[in-house]
C-alpha positions in Angstrom: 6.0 2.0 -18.1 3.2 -0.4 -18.0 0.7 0.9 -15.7 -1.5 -0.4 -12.7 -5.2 1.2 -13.9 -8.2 1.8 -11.7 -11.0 3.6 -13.4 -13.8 5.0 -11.5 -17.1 5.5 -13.5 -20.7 5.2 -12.5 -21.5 4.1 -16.2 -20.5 -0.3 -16.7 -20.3 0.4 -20.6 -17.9 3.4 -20.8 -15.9 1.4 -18.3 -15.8 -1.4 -20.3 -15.1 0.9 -23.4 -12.5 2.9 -21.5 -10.7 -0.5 -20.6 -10.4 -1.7 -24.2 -9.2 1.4 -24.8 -6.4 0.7 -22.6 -6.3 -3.2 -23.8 -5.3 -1.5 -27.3 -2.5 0.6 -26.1 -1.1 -2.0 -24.9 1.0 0.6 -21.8 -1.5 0.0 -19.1 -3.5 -2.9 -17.2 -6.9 -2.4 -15.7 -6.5 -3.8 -12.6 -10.3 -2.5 -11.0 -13.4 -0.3 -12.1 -14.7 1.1 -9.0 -18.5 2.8 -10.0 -18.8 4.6 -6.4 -16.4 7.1 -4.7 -16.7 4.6 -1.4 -15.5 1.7 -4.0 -12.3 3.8 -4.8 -11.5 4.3 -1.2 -11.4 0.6 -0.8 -10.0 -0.3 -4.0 -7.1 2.3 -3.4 -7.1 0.9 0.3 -6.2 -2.8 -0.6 -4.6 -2.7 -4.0 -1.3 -1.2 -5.8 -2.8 1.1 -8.2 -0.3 3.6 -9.8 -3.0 5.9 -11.9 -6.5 6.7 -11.2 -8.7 7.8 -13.5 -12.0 9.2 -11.9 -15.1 10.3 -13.8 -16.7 13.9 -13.5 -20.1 12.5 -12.4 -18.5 9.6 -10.5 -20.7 9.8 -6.6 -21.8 9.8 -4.1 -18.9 11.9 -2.8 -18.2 14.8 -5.1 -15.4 13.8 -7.4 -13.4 17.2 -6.8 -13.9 16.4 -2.9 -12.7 12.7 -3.3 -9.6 13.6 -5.2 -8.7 15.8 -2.1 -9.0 13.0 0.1 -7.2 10.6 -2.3 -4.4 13.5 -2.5 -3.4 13.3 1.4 -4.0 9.3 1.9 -2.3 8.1 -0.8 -0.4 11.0 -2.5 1.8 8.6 -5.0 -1.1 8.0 -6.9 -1.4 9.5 -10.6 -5.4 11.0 -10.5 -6.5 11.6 -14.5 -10.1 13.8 -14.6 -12.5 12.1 -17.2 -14.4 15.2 -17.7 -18.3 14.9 -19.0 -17.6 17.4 -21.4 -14.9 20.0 -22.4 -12.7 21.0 -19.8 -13.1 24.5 -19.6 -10.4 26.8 -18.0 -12.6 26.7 -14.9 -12.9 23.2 -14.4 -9.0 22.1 -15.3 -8.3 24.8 -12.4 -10.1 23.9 -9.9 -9.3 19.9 -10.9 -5.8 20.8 -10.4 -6.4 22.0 -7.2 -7.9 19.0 -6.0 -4.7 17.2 -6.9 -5.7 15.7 -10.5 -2.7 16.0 -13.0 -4.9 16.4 -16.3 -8.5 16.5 -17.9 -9.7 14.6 -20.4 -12.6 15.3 -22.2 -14.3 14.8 -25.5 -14.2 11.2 -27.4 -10.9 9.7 -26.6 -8.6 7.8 -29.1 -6.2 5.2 -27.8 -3.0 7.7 -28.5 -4.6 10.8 -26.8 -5.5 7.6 -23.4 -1.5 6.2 -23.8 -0.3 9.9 -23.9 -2.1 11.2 -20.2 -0.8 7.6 -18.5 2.4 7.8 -19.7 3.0 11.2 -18.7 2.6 10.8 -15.2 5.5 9.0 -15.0 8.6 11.0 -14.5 6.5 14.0 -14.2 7.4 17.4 -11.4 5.0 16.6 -8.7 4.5 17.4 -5.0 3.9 14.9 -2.0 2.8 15.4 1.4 3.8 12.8 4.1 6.1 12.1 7.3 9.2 11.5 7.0 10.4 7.7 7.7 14.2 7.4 8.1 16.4 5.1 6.3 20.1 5.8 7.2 21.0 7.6 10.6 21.9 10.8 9.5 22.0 13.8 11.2 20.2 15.6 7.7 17.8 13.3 6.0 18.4 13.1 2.4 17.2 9.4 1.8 13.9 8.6 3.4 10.3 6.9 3.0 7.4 9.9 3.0 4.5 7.7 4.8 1.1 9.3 4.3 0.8 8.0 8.2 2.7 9.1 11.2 5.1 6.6 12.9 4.2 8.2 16.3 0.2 7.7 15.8 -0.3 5.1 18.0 -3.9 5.0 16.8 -3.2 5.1 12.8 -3.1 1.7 10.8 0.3 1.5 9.5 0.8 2.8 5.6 1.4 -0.1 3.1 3.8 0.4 0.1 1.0 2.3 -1.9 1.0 5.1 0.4 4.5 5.5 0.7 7.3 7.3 -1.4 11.1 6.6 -1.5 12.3 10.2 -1.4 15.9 11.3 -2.6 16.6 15.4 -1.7 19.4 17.2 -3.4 20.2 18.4 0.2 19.4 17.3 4.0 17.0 18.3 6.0 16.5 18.1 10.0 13.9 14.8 11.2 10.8 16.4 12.2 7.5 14.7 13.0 5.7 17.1 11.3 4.4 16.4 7.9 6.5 17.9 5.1 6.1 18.4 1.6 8.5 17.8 -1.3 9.1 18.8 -4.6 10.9 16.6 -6.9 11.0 14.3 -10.1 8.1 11.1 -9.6 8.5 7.7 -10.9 6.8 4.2 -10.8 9.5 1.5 -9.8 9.2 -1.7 -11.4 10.1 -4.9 -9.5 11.8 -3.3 -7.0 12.9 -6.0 -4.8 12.2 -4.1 -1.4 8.3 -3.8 -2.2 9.1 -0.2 -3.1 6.7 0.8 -5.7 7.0 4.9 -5.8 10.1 7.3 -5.6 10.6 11.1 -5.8 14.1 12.0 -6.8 16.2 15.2 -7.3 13.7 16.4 -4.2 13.7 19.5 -2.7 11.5 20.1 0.8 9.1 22.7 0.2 7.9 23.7 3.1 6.1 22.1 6.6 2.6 20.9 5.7 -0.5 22.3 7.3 -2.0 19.5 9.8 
């Protein structure tokens, strides 16, 4: 896995030190360094970014709030928590909630940086989204999960970083409600249909709340 980095911090020089960081391990590329929550949004907007790693004092949006967000427009999207001190119980709970996948905190060394990125690739996750159909089946079992609605005629239409290629171990009925599903996430690499996120072994959870 070599991944697509965006790190959002407010501070230029742990930035620049988190980005040779990644330089050393030599498993990631720093492809943007948003310092402002509205920067994220746009970098996130306009670029394929596979991980996101946000600071704790990141603004002017509350970090915990702007994960949220990030979570339902772009749900493919590994978020890392660089904490400003040690994660306490408290704070990795209520990160998770918010839809990071892990804390770090304390000085960093180039293994403990490789180790968080790489495990977000082929990790359990769940994703949000409308279902997209691919084959004409009566039971959808191989699909796109769009983080926007085909039938919004007032929605811009998702691009490939905010949509999933989603295999289920069993069909379900199309529905234009949002769904959410449960299954094994990878990055694809060079895939030549654009695709640049899948979800296999799936299972659909349950209906999402609107």
């Amino acid at each position: 896995m070599n991944a697509r980095l965006a790190l959002g911090l407010p501070d230029s020089e742990r930035a620049a030190a988190l980005i040779a960081l990644a330089e050393e391990a030599g498993e990631m590329t720093v492809v943007a360094a948003p310092q402002s929550s509205d920067q994220v949004v746009s970098v996130l907007a306009s670029m394929e970014i596979e991980v996101l790693v946000l600071d704790e004092e990141l603004g002017p949006l509350p970090v915990l709030e702007l994960a949220r967000q990030l979570q339902e427009k772009h749900p493919a999207v590994g978020l890392l928590l660089l904490a400003a001190r040690d994660a306490s119980p408290d704070l990795l709970r209520q990160a998770l909630r918010a839809g990071f996948r892990d804390v770090l905190s304390g000085p960093l060394t180039v293994e403990a940086f490789a180790d968080a990125i790489l495990a977000l690739d082929k990790t359990d996750v769940k994703v949000q989204g409308f279902i997209v159909p691919i084959e004409p089946d009566p039971k959808q079992k191989h699909f796109v999960l769009s983080a926007v609605p085909m039938s919004c005629p007032f929605c811009m239409p998702a691009g490939p970083e905010a949509m999933v290629e989603v295999r289920l171990n069993e069909g379900i009925d199309y529905s234009e409600a949002p769904i959410v599903v449960a299954g094994k996430f990878a990055v694809t690499k060079d895939d030549p249909r654009g695709v640049f996120y899948s979800v296999t072994e799936g299972v659909a959870v349950s209906a999402a709340s609107r």
